[in-house]
C-alpha positions, 0 to 999 in steps of 0.5 A: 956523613949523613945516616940514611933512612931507606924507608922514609926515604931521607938523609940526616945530618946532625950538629948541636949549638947550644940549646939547639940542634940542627938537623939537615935534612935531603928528603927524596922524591916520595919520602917524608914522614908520618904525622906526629907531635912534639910535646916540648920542642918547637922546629922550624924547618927552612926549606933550601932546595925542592918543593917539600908539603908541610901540614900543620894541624890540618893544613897541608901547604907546599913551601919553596926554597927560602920559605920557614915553616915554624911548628910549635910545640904540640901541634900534629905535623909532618912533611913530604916531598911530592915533586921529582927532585931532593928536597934540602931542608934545614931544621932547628929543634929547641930544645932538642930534647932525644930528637937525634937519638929518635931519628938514628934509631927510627933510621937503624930500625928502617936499614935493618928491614924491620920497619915499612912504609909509612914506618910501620913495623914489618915483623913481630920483631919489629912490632916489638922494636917499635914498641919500646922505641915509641914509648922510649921516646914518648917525651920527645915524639908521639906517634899519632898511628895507632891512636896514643890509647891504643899505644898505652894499652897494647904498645906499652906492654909489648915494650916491655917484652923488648925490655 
């Protein structure tokens, strides 16, 4: 069963093979998520359905069904789904890293009323959450919004708040 985000305005479903995991996306009219980076892992998204914007870099581009958008490791990216239908895309992450584990506890924060549009905290609770989430994951996911110096001098003591 797929674990909906409300706030970034998606579904996922998750499966492992071997050093890869999977991670089927729908992605609703006006979902997507913010710009970020993964230090180690590379993803390729195949886009089966809709008409989905990647960037990557700088670059925003719109695919198509049947088109693969591969992101390296350590490059800024992110996607959208500007048009009116569900964008179906399917992503393998190598090595998976935490990724799963980010994203269902980014989907739990979003279902809990704790995080807004663009996944960003909405209560001092959730500043808190997003805090030791951010700096939990680090490895796998680095946030872009605040600036990482920002992160490290105010976000990670608030982490530590939440504990």
């Amino acid at each position: 069963m797929p674990i909906e985000d409300p706030v970034l305005r998606q579904r996922y479903s998750f499966s492992r093979h071997g050093d890869v995991l999977e991670v089927e996306l729908w992605v609703d009219p006006g979902g997507g998520v913010t710009p970020h980076v993964h230090p180690g892992l590379e993803e390729r998204f195949e886009v089966l359905a809709g008409r989905p914007s990647f960037l990557s870099g700088r670059q925003w581009s719109e695919a198509a069904p049947g088109d693969t958008v591969v992101v390296p490791p350590g490059t800024r990216h992110a996607y959208r789904n500007r048009g009116d239908e569900v964008a179906h895309i399917r992503c393998e992450a190598s090595p998976p890293m935490a990724l799963q584990q980010f994203l269902e506890e980014v989907a739990e924060l979003s279902r809990a009323g704790r995080i807004m549009r663009p996944g960003l905290p909405r209560t001092p609770a959730g500043l808190l959450d997003a805090a030791a989430l951010a700096k939990r994951h680090r490895d796998t996911v680095v946030l872009l919004m605040p600036p990482l110096l920002m992160q490290r001098l105010l976000m990670d003591p608030l982490a530590r708040l939440r504990g």
